[in-house]
C-alpha positions as CSV (number, residue, x, y, z in Angstrom):
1,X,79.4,57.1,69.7
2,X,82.5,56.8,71.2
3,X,83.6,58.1,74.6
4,X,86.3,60.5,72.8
5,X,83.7,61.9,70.4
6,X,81.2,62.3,73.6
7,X,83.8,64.2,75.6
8,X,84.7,66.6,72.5
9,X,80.9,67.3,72.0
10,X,80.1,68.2,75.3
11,X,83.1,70.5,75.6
12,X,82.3,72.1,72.2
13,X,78.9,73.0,74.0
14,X,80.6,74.2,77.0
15,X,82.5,76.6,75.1
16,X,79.9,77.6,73.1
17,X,77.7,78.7,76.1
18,X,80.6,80.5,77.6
19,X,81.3,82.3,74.4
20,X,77.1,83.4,74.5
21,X,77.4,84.4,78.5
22,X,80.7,86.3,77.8
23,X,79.1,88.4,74.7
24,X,75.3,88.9,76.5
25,X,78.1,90.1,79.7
26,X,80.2,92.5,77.0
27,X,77.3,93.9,75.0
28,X,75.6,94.7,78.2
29,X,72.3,94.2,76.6
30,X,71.8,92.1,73.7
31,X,69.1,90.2,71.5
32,X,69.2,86.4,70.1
33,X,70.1,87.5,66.6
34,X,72.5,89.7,67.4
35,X,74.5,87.1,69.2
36,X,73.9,85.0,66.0
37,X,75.1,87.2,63.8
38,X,78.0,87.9,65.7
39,X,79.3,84.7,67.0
40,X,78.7,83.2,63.8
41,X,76.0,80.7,65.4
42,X,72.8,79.4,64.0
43,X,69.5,80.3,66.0
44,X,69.0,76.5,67.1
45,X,72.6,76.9,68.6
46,X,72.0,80.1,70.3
47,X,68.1,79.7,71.2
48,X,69.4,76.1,73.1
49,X,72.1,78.1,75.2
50,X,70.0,80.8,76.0
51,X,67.4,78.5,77.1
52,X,70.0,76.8,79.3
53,X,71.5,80.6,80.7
54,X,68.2,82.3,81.7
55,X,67.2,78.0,83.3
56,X,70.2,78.4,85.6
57,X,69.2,82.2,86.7
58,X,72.4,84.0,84.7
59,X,70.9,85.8,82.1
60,X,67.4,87.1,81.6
61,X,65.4,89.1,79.2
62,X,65.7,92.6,80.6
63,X,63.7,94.7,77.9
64,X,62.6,95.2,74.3
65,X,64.2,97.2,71.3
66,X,61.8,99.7,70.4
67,X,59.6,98.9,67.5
68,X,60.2,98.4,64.0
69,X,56.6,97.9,62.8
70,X,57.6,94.1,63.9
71,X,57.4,92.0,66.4
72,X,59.7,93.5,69.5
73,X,62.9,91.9,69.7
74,X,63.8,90.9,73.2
75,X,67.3,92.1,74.8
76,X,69.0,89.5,77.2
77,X,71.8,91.0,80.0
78,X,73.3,89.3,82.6
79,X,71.8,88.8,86.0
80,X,74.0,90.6,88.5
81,X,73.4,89.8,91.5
82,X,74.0,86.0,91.1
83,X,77.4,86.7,92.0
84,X,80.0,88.9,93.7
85,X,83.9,88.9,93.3
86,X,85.8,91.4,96.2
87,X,89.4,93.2,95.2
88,X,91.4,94.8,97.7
89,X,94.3,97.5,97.0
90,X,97.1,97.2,99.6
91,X,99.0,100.4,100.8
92,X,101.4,101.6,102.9
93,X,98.9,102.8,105.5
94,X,95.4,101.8,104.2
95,X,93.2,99.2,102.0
96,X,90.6,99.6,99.8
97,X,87.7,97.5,99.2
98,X,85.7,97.4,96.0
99,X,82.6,95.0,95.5
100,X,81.4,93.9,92.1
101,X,78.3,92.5,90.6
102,X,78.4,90.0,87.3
103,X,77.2,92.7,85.7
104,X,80.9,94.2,86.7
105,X,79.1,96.7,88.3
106,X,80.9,98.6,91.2
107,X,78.3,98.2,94.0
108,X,79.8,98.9,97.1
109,X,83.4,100.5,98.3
110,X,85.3,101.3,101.2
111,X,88.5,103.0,102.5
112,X,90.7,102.0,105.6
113,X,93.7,103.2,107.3
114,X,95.6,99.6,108.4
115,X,99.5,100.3,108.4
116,X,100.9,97.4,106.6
117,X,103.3,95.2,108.2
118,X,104.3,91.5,107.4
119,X,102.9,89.7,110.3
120,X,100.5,87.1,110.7
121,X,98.4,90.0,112.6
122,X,98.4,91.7,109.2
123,X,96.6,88.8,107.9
124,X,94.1,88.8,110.8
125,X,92.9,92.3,110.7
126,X,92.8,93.0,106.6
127,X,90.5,88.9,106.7
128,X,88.9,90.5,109.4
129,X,87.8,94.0,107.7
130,X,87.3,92.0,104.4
131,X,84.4,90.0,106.2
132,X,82.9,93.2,107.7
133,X,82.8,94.8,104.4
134,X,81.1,91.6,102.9
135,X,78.5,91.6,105.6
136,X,77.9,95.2,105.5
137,X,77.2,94.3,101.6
138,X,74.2,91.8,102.6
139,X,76.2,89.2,99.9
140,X,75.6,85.7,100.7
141,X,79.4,84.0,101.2
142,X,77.7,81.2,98.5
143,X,78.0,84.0,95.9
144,X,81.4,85.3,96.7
145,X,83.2,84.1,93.2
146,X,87.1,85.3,94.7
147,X,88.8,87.7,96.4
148,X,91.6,89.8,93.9
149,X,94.3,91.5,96.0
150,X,96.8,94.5,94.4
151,X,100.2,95.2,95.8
152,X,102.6,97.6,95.2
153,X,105.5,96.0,94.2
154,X,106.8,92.7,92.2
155,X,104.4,90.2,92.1
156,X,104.2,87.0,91.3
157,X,100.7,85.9,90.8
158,X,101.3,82.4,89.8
159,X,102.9,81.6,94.2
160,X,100.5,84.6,95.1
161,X,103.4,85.9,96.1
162,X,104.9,89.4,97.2
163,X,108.2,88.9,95.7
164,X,109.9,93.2,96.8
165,X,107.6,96.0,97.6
166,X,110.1,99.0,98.1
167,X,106.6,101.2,99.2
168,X,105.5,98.2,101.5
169,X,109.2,97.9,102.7
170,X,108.6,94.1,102.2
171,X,109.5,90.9,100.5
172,X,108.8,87.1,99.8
173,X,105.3,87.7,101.4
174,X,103.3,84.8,100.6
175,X,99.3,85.4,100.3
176,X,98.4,81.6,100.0
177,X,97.3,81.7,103.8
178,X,95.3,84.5,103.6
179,X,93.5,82.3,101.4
180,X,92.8,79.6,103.8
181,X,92.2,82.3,106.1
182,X,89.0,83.9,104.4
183,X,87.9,80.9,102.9
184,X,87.6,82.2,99.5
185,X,90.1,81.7,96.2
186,X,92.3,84.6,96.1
187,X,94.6,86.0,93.4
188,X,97.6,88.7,94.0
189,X,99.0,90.7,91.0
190,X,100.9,94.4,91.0
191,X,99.0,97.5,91.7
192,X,99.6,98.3,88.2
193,X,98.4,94.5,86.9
194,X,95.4,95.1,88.4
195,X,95.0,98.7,87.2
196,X,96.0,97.6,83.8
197,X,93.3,95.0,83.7
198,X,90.8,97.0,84.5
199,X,91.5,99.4,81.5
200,X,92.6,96.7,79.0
201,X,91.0,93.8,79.5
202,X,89.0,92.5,76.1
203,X,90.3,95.1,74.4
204,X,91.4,94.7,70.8
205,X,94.6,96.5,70.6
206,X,97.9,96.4,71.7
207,X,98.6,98.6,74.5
208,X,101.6,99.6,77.1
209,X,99.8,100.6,80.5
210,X,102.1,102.6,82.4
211,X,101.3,103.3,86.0
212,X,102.0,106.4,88.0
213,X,102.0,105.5,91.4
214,X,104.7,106.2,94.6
215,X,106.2,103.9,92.2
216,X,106.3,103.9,88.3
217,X,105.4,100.1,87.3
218,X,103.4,99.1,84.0
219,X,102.2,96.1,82.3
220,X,101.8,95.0,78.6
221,X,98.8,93.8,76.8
222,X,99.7,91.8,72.9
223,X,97.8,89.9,70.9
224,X,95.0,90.0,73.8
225,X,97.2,88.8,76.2
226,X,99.5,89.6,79.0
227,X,103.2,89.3,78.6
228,X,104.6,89.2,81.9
229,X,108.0,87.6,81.0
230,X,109.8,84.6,81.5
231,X,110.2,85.3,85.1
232,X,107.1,87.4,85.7
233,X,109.0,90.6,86.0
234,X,108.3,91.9,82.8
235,X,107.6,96.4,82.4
236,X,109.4,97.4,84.9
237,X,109.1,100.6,83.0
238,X,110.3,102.8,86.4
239,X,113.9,101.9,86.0
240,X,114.0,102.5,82.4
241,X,117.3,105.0,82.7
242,X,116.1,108.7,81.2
243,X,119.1,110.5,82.4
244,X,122.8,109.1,82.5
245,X,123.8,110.1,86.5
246,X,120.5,111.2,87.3
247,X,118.8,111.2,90.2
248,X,119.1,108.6,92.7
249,X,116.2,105.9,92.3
250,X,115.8,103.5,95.4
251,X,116.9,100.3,93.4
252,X,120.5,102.0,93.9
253,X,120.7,103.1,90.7
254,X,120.7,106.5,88.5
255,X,118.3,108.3,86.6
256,X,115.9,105.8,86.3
257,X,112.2,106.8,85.6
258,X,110.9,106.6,88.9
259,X,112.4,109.2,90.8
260,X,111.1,111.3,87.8
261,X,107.3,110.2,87.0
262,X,106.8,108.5,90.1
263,X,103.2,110.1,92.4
264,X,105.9,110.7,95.3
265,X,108.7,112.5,92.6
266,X,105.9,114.7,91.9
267,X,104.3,115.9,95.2
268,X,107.9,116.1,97.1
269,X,107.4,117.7,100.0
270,X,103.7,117.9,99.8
271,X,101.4,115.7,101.9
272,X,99.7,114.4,98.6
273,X,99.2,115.5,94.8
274,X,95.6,117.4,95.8
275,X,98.0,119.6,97.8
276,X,100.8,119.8,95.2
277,X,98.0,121.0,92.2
278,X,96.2,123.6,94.5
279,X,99.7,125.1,94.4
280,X,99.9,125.1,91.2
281,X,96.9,126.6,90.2
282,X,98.0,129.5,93.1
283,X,100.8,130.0,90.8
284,X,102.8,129.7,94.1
285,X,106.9,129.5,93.2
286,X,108.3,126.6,92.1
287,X,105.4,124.4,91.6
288,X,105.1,124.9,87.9
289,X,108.4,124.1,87.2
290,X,108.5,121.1,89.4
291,X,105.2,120.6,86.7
292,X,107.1,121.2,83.8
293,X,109.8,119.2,84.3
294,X,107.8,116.1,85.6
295,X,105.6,116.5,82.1
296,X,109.1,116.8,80.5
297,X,110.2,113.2,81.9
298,X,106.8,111.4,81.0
299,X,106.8,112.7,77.7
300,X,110.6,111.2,77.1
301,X,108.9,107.6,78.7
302,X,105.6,108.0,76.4
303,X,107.4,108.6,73.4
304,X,110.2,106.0,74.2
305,X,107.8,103.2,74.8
306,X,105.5,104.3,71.9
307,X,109.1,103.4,69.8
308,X,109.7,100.7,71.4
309,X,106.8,98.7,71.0
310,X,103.9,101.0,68.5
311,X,101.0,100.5,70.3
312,X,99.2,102.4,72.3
313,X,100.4,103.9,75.6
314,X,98.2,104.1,78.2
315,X,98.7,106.5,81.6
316,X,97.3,105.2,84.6
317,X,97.6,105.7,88.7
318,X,97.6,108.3,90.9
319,X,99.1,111.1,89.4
320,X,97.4,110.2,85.6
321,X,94.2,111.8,86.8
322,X,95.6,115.4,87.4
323,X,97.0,115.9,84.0
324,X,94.2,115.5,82.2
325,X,94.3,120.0,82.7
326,X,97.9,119.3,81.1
327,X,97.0,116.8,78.2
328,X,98.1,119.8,75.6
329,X,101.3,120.5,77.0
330,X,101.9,116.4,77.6
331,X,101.1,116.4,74.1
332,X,103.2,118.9,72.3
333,X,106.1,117.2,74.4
334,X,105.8,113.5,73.4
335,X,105.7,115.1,69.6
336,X,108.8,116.8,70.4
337,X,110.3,113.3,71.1
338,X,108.9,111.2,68.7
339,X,109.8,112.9,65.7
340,X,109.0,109.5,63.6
341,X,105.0,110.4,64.2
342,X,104.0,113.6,65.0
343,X,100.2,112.2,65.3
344,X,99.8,112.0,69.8
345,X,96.7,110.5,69.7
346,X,98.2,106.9,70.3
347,X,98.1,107.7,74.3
348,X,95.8,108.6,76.4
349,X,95.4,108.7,80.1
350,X,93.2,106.3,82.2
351,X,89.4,106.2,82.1
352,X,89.8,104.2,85.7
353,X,89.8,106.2,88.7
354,X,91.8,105.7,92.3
355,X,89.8,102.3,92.9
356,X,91.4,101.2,89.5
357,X,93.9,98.5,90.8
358,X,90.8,96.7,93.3
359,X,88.6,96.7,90.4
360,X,90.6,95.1,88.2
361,X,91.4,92.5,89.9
362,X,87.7,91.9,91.4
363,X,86.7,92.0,87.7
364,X,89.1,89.1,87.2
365,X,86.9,86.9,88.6
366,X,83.7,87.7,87.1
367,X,85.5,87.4,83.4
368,X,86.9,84.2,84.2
369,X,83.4,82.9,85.8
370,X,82.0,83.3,82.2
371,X,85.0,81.9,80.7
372,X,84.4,78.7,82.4
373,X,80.8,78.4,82.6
């Protein structure tokens, strides 16, 4: 046989075991013929991969399907703890730490206030609480797959690079030595990447995530991929312009999105949105308006983007997890705008809660682990 044909076989295999691992991971628990059935695989195909999964400590037979009147079938799922992936969610004043499992299974989080500040001291202290979160964790470094960190700002994740962070008051911030630093592969991407990954990733459908955070940033998700542009500054939804003259928005401009449906637009004067929706409910004066009108804005963006692009629209950060008390209204409002389809059920807000951007881009790892088995 010839070298070529060698190579192409063994690769075929390769692929063909990743594609098993990746549906055992998705299906959470599965049996042989299921796979089979649907991969499209014969037994002898799956039975020699499985064989070679559960040899190598990745997947195991973790139960039974209850009986038939047959012999049990046996269910397979992946072995979690045979690897770890970190993500860290960079903020003005804190960092959040989320630990996952292979099993993408949140095991372990943590909170802490760090001001930011683009030094090499920076570097130092967020390495340095990274390593005490990892040892507080009991993980052995071995199984540490990659370290996923989620900025607010532009990103781009190709330089691992910080391009403008008006929140972080920061640019051209290069991650690659934080890397070399830690000692573990590391990825950057947007606050809103990361967040949007962890809603979207193997889904289906198209979708436009749009995140509500201090700033208004989103990402798109076609054709099960991510379009991020030809210069990797693609969805900038927040300066979308709603409102000829509007308000001021920081990138000098006018009545762009942001200082509407931005978190920070919301809360005004309030010390965070918890504070802003207590006031609400107190009916105190003011605050429902302020409401009303913010609802107003995002309804104008939903049913803009939903034009623009007819897929699904999808409301993520900070302030997307206080109107789920509001979807009704949010609803009646993005009919009002999108008088070619009165049918709302094409958004929905996030199932991802505040840890969404860390996860995402911890999970990164774990998908890409089984991509590449």
């Amino acid at each position: 046989m010839k070298k070529e044909q060698k190579e192409e076989r063994r690769e075929t295999k390769r692929a063909n075991q990743a594609r098993i691992a990746q549906m055992i991971l998705e299906a959470g628990a599965i049996s042989k013929n299921e796979l089979a059935e649907r991969l499209g695989f014969s037994m002898p195909t799956v039975l020699q991969h499985v064989k070679g999964l559960v040899e190598s400590g990745y997947v195991t037979e973790s139960g039974e399907y209850g009986s038939t009147g047959g012999r049990k079938a046996k269910l397979l799922s992946v072995v979690g703890d045979m690897g770890f992936a970190a993500g860290m969610d960079i903020t003005e004043n804190h960092i959040s730490y989320v630990l996952v499992d292979l099993q993408r299974e949140l095991i372990k989080r943590a909170k802490i206030r760090l001001p930011f500040s683009q030094s090499f001291s920076y570097y130092e202290a967020m390495g340095n609480w990274l390593q005490v979160f990892l040892e507080q964790a009991g993980v052995e470094r071995g199984k540490i797959l990659g370290i996923g960190i989620s900025l607010p700002g532009i990103v781009d994740s190709r330089e691992k690079l910080l391009v403008h962070s008006h929140v972080l008051h920061a640019e051209n911030m290069s991650f690659k030595r934080f890397e070399g630093l830690v000692g573990y592969p590391c990825e950057a991407d947007s606050d809103a990447g990361g967040a949007a990954y962890a809603e979207l990733a193997g889904e289906e459908k198209d979708a436009v995530y749009l995140s509500l955070n201090d700033t208004v940033g989103g990402a798109l998700y076609l054709n099960q991929k991510w379009y991020t542009g030809s210069d990797s500054q693609s969805a900038r939804f927040g300066h979308m312009v709603i409102e000829k003259n509007g308000r001021p928005c920081y990138c000098r401009g006018k009545g762009c999105l942001d200082a509407y449906c931005s978190a920070r637009a919301l809360r005004g004067e309030d010390k965070n949105l918890e504070e802003f929706f207590e006031k609400v409910r107190a009916r105190e004066t003011g605050y429902r308006r302020r409401l009303e009108e913010y609802l107003d804005s995002l309804a104008l963006a939903v049913a803009q983007l939903h034009i623009l692009f007819g897929c699904d629209i999808v409301l993520g950060g900070q302030a997307a997890g206080y109107l789920r008390d509001f979807q009704r209204e949010l609803d009646r409002r993005v009919a009002e705008y999108d008088r070619l389809d009165s049918d709302t059920s094409f958004f929905r807000i996030g199932k991802c809660g505040a840890e969404a951007s860390a996860y995402g881009m911890a999970i990164r790892f774990v998908n890409r682990f089984f991509k590449e088995l």
